[in-house]
DOVEX-513372 format. One record per residue: residue number from 1; residue in three letters; x, y, z of N, C-alpha, C in turn. Coordinates in pm, 1 decimal, padded with zeros to 6 digits, always signed. Example, Ala and Ser with C-alpha at 12.3 -4.5 7.8 and 13.67 -1.06 7.14 Angstrom:
<atoms>
<atom 1,'ALA',<+01319.0,-00569.0,+00780.0>,<+01230.0,-00450.0,+00780.0>,<+01320.0,-00330.0,+00780.0>>,
<atom 2,'SER',<+01285.0,-00225.0,+00708.0>,<+01367.0,-00106.0,+00714.0>,<+01290.0,+00003.0,+00787.0>>,
</atoms>
This chain:
<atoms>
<atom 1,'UNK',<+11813.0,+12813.0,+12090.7>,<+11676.2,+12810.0,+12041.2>,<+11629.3,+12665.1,+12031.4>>,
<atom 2,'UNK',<+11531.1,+12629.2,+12060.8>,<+11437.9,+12508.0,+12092.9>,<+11435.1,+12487.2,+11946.0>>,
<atom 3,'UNK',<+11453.8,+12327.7,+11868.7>,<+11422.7,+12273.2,+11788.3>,<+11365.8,+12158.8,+11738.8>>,
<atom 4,'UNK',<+11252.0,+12134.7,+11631.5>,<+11222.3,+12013.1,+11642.3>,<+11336.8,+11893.0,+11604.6>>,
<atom 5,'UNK',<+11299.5,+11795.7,+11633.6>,<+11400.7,+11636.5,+11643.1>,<+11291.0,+11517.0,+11589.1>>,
<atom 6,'UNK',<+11365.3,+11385.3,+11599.0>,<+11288.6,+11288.5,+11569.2>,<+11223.2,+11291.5,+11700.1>>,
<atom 7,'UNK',<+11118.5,+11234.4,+11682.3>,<+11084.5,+11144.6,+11828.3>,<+10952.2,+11338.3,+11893.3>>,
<atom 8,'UNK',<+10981.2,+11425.1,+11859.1>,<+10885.0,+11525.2,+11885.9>,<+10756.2,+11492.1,+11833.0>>,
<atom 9,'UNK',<+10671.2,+11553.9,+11942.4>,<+10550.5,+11583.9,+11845.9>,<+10509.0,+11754.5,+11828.5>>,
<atom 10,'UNK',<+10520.0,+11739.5,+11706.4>,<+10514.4,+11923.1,+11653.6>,<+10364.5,+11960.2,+11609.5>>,
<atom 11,'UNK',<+10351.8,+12076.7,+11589.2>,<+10241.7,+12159.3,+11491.9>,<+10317.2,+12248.0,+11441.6>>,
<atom 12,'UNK',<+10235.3,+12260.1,+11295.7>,<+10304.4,+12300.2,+11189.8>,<+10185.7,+12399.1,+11126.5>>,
<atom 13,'UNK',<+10177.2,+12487.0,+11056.4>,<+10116.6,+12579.2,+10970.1>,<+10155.0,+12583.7,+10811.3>>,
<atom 14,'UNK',<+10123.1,+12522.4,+10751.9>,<+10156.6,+12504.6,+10639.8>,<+10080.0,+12556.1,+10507.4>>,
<atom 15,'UNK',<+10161.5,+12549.0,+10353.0>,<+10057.7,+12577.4,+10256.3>,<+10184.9,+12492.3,+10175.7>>,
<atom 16,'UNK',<+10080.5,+12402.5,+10080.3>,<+10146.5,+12340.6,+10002.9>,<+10112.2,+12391.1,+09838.0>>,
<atom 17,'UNK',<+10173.6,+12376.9,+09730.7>,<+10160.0,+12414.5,+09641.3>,<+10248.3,+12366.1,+09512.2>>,
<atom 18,'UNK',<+10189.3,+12366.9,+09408.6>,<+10283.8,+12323.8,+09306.8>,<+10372.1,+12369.4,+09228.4>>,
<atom 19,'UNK',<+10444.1,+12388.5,+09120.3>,<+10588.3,+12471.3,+09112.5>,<+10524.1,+12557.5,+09016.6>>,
<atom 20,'UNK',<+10374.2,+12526.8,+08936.3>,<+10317.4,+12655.4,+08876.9>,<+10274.5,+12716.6,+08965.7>>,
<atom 21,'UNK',<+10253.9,+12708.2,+09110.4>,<+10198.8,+12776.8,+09172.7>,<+10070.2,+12760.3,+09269.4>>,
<atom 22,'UNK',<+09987.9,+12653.1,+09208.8>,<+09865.3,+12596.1,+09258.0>,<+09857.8,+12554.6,+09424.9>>,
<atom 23,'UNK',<+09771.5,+12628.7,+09471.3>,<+09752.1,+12594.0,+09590.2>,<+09698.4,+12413.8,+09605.4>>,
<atom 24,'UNK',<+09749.8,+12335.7,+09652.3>,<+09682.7,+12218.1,+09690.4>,<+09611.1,+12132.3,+09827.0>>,
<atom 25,'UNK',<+09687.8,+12234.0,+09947.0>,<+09654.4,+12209.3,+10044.4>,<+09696.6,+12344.3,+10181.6>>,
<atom 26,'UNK',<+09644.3,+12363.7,+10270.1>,<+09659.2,+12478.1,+10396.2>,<+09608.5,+12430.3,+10487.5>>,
<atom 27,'UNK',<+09722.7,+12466.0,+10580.6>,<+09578.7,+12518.3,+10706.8>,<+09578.3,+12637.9,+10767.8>>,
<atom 28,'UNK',<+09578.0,+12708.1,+10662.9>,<+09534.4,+12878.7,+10688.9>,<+09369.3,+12833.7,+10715.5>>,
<atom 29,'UNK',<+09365.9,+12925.8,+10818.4>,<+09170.3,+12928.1,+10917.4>,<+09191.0,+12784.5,+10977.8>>,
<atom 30,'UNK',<+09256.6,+12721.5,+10977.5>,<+09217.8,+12574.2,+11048.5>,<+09323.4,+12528.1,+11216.7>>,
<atom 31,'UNK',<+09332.8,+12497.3,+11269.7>,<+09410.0,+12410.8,+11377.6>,<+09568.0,+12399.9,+11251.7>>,
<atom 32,'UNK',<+09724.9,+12412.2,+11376.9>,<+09772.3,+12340.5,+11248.3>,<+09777.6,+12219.7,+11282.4>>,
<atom 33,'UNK',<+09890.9,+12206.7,+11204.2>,<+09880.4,+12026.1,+11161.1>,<+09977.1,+11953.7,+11282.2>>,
<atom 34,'UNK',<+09952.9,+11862.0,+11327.2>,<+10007.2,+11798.4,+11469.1>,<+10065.6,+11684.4,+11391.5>>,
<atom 35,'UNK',<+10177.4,+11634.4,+11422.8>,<+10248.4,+11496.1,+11366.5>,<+10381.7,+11472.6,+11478.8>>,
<atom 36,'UNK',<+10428.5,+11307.7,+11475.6>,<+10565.3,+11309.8,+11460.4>,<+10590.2,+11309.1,+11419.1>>,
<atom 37,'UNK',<+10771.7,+11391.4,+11444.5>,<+10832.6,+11369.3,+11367.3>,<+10937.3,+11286.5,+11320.2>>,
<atom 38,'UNK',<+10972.6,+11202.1,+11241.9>,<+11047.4,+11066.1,+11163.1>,<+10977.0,+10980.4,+11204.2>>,
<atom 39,'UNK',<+10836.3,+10996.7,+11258.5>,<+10725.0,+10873.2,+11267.2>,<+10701.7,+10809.3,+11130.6>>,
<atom 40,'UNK',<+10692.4,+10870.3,+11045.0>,<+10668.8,+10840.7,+10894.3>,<+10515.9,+10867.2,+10866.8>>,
<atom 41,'UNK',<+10482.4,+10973.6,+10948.7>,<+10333.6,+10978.4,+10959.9>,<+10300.5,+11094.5,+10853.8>>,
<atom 42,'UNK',<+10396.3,+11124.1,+10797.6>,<+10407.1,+11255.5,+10662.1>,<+10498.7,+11213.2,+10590.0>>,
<atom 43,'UNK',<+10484.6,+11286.4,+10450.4>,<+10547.8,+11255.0,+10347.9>,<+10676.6,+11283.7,+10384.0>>,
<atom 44,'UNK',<+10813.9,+11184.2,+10315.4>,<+10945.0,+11213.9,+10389.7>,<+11007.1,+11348.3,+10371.9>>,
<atom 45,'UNK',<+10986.2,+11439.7,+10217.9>,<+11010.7,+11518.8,+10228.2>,<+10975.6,+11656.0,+10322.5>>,
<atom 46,'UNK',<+10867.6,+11627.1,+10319.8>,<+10798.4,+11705.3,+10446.3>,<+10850.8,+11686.9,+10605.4>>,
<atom 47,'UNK',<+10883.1,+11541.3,+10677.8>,<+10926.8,+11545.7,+10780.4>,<+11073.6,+11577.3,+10772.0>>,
<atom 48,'UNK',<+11143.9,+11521.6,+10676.7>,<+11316.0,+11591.4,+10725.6>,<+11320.5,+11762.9,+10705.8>>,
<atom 49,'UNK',<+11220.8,+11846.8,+10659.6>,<+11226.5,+11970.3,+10653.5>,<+11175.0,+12013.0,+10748.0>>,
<atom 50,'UNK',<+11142.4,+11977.3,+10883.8>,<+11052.1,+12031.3,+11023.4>,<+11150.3,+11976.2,+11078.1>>,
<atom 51,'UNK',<+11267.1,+11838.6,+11097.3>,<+11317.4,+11772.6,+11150.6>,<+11447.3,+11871.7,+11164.2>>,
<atom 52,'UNK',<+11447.2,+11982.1,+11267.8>,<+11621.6,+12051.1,+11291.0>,<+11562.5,+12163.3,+11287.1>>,
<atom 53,'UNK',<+11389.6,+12228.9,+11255.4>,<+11346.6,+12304.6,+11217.7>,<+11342.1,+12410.6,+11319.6>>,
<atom 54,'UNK',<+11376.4,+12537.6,+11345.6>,<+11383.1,+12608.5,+11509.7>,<+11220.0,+12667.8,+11490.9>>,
<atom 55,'UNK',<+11151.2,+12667.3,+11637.7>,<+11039.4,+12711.0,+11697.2>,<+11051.6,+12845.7,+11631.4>>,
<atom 56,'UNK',<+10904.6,+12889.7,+11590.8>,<+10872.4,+13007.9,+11525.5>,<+10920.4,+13049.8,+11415.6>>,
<atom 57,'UNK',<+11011.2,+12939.9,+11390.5>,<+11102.2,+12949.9,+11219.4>,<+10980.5,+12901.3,+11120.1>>,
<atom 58,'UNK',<+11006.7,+13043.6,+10951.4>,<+10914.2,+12967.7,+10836.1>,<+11005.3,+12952.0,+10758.5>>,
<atom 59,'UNK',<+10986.8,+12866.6,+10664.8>,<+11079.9,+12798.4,+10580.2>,<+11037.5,+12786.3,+10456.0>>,
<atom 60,'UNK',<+11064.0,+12773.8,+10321.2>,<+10999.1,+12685.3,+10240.4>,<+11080.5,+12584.6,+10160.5>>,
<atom 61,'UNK',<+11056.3,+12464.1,+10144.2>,<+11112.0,+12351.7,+10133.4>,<+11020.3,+12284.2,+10021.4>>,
<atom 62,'UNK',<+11169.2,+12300.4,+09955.5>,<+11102.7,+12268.2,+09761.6>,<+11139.2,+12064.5,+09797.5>>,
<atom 63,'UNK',<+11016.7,+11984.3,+09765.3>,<+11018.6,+11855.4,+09769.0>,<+10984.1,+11784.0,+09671.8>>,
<atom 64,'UNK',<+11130.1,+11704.5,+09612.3>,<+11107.9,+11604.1,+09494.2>,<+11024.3,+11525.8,+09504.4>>,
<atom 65,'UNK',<+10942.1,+11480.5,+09407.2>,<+10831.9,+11366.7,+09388.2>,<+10912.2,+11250.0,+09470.8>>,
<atom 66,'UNK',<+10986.4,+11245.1,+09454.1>,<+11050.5,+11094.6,+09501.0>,<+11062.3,+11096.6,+09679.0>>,
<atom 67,'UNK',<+11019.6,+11237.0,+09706.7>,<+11055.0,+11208.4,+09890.4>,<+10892.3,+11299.5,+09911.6>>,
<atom 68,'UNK',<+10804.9,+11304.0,+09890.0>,<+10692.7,+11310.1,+09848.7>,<+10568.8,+11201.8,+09838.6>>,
<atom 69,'UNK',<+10486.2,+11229.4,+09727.9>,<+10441.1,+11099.1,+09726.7>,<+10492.6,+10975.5,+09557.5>>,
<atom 70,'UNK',<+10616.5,+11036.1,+09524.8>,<+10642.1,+10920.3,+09441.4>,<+10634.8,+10919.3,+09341.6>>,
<atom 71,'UNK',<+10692.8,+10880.7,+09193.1>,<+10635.8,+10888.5,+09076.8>,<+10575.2,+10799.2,+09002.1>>,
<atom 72,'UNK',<+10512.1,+10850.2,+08934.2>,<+10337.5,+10723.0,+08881.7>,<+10424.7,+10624.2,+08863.4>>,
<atom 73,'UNK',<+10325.0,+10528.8,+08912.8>,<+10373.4,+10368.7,+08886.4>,<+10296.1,+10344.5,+08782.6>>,
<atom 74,'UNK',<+10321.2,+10285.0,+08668.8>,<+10246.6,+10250.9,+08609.8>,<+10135.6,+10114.2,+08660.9>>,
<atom 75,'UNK',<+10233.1,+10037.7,+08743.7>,<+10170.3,+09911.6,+08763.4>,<+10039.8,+09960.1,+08850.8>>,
<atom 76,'UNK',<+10001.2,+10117.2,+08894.0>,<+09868.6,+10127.5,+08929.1>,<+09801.3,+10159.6,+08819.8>>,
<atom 77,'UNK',<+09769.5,+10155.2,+08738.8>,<+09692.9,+10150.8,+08620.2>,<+09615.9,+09995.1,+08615.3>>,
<atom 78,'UNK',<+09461.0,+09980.6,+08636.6>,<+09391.5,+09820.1,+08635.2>,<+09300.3,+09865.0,+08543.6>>,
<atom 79,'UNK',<+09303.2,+09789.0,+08429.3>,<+09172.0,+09827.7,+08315.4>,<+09077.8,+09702.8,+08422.1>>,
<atom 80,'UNK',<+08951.9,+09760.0,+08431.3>,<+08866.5,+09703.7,+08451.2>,<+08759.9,+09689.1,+08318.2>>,
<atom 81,'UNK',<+08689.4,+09602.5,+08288.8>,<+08589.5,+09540.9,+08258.1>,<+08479.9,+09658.6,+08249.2>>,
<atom 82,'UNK',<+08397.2,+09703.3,+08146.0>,<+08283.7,+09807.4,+08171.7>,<+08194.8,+09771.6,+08254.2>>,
<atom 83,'UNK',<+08150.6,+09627.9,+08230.5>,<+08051.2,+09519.7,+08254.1>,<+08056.7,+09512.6,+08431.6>>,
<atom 84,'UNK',<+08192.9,+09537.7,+08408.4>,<+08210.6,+09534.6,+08621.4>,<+08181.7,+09637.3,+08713.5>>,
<atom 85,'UNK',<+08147.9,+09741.3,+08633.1>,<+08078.0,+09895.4,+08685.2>,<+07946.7,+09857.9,+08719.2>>,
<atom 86,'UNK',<+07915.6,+09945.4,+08837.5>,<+07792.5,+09964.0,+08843.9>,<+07734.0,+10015.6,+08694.1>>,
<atom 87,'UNK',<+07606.1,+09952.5,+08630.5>,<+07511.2,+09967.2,+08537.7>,<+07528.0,+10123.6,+08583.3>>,
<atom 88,'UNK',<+07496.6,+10195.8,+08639.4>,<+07440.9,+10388.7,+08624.5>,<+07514.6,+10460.8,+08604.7>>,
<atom 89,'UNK',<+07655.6,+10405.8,+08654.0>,<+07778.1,+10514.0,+08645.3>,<+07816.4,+10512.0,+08451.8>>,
<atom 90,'UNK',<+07825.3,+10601.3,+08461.3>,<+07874.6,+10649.2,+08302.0>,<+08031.5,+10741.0,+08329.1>>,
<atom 91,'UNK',<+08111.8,+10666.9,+08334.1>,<+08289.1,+10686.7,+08392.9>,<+08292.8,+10836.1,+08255.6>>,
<atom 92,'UNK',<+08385.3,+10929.6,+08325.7>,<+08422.9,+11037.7,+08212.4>,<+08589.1,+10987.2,+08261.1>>,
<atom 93,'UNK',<+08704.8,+11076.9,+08148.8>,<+08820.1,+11099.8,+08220.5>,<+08862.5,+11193.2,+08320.1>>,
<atom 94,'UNK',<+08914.4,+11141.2,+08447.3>,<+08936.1,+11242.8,+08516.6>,<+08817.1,+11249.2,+08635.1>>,
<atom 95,'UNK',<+08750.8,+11190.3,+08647.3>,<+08630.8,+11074.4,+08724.2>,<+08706.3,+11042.8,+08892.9>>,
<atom 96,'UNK',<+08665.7,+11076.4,+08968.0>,<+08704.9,+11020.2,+09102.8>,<+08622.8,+10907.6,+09119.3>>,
<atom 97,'UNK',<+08666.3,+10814.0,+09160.3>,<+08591.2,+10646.1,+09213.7>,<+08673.3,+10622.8,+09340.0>>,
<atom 98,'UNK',<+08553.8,+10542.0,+09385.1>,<+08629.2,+10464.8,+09556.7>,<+08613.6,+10341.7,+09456.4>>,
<atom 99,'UNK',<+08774.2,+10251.7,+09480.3>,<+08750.4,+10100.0,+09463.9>,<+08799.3,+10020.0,+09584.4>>,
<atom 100,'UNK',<+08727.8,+09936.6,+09588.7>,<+08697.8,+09863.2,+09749.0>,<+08856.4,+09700.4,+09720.7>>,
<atom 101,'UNK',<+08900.5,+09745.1,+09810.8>,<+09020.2,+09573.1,+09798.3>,<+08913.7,+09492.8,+09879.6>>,
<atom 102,'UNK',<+09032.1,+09399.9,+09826.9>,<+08973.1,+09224.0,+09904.9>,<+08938.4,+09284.1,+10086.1>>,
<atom 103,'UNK',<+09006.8,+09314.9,+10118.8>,<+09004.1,+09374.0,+10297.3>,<+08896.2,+09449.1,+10307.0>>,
<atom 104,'UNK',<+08824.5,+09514.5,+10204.4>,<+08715.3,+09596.6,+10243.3>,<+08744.1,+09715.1,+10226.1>>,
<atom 105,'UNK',<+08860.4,+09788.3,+10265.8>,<+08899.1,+09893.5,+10239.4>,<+08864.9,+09977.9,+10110.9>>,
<atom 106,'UNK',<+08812.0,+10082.5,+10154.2>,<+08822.7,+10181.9,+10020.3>,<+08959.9,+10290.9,+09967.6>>,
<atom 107,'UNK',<+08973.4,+10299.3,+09821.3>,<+09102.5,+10320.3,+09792.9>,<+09031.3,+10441.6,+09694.6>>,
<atom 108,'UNK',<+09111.2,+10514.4,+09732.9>,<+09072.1,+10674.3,+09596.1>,<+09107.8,+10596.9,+09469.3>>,
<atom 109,'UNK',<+09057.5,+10609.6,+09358.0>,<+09142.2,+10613.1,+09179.0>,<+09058.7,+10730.9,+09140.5>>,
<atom 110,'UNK',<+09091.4,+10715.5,+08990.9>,<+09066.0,+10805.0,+08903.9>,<+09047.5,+10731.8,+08785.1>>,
<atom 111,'UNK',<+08946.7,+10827.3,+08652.4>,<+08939.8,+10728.4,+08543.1>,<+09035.1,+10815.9,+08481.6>>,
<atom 112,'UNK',<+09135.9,+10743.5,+08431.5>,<+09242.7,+10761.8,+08343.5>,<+09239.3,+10722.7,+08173.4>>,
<atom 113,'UNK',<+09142.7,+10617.5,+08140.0>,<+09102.5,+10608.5,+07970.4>,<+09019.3,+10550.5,+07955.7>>,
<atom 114,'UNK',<+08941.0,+10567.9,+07892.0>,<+08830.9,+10495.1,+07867.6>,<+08817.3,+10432.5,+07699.1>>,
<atom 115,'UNK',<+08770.2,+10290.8,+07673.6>,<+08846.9,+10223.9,+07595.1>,<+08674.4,+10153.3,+07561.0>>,
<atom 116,'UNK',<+08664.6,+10100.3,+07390.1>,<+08565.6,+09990.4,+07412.9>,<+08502.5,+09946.1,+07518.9>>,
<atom 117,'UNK',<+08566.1,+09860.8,+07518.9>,<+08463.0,+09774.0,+07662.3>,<+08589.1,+09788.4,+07794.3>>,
<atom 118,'UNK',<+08638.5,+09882.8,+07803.5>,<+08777.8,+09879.7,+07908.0>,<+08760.9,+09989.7,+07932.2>>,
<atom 119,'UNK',<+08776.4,+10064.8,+08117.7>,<+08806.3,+10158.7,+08173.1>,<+08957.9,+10171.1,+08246.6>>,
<atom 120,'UNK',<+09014.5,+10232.0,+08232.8>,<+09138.7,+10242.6,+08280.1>,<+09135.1,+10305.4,+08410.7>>,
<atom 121,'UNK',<+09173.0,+10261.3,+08493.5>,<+09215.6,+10320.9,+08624.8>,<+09304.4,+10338.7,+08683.7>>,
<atom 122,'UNK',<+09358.2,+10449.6,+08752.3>,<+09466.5,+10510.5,+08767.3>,<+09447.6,+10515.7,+08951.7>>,
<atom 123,'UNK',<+09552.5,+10407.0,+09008.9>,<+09512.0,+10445.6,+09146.6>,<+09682.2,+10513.9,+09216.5>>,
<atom 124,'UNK',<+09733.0,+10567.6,+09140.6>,<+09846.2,+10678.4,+09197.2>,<+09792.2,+10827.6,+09278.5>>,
<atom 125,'UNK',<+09837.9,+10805.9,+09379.1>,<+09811.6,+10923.6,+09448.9>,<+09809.9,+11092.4,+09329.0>>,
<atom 126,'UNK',<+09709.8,+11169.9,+09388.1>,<+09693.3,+11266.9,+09296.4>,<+09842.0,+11319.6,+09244.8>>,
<atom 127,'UNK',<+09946.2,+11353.2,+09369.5>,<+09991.3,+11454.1,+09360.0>,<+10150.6,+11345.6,+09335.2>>,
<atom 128,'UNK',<+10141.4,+11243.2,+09248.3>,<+10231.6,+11146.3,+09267.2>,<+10310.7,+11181.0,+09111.8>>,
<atom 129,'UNK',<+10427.4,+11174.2,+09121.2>,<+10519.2,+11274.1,+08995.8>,<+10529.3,+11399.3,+08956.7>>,
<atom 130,'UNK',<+10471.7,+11465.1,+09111.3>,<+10469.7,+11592.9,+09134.9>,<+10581.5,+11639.1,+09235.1>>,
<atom 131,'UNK',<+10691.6,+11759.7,+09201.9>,<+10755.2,+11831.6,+09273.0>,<+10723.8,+11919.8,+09365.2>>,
<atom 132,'UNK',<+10689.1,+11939.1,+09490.7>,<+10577.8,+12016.1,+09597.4>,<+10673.2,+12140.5,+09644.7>>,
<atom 133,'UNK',<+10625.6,+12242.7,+09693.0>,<+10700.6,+12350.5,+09746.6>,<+10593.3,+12339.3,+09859.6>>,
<atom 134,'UNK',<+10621.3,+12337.6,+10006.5>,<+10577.0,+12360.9,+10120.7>,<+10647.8,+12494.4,+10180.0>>,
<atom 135,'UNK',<+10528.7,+12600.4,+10200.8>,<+10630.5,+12729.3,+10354.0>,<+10546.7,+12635.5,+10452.7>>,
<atom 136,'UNK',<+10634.3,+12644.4,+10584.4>,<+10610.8,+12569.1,+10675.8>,<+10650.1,+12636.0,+10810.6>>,
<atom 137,'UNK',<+10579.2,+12658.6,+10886.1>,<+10606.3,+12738.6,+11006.4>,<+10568.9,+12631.0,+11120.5>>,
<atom 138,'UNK',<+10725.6,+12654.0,+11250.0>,<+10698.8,+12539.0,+11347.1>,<+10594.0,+12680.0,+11425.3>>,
<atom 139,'UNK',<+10480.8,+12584.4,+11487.5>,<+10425.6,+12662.1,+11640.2>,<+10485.8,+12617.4,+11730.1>>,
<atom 140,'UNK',<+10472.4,+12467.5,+11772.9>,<+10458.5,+12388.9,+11863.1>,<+10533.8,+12305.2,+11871.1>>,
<atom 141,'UNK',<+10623.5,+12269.6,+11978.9>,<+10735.8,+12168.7,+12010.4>,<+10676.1,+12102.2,+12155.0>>,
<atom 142,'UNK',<+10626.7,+12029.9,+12112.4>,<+10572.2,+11913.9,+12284.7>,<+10689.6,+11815.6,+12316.9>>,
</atoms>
């Protein structure tokens, strides 16, 4: 039986979810998902579980935060300044913001506390100190 390896490029059908249960991501109704694999182009836990994976095989593959996306760093936490907000925005907790780096780039956060004259921002990936359960079905072995 044909299996994926490093160095393939696969499609995958997936549903990700959290260990209460929460759906967080699919592509049920959509294209699946095209990657290499040990490209590092997916989370690691996710590629070594497709990596040996046989064609038309579903699986589900319980993935520690740590081979995932990681557990909160604290050092992403930046109190910003109120004064450094745009004047209109009125930050709640739990607030999605784009904050822009020196490069221009825009970066997801979140407002994480809000303080006197201090907003706390939290730029850890959502799903970061989270344990993921993926079922994962190979289609496609190119």
């Amino acid at each position: 039986m044909l299996k994926a390896k490093k160095g393939d490029n696969v499609k995958v059908h997936y549903t990700g979810r959290l260990k209460d249960g929460t759906i967080f991501d699919s592509s049920e109704g959509r294209e699946p998902l095209g990657f290499q694999v040990g490209a590092g182009q997916m989370i690691k836990g996710f590629d070594m579980a497709v990596d040996g994976l046989e064609m038309g095989k579903k699986i589900t593959a319980e993935i520690p935060a740590a081979e995932a996306y990681g557990e909160v760093n604290e050092e992403l936490y930046f109190d910003v300044p109120k004064n450094n907000l745009p004047p209109d925005l009125n930050p709640e907790v739990g607030q999605q913001l784009a904050m822009t780096q020196p490069n221009g780039q825009q970066v997801p956060v979140k407002v994480k506390e809000i303080k006197e004259d201090i907003v706390v921002i939290d730029a850890n990936h959502d799903l970061a100190g989270k344990d993921l359960i993926f079922d994962i079905e190979l289609v496609e072995i190119a």
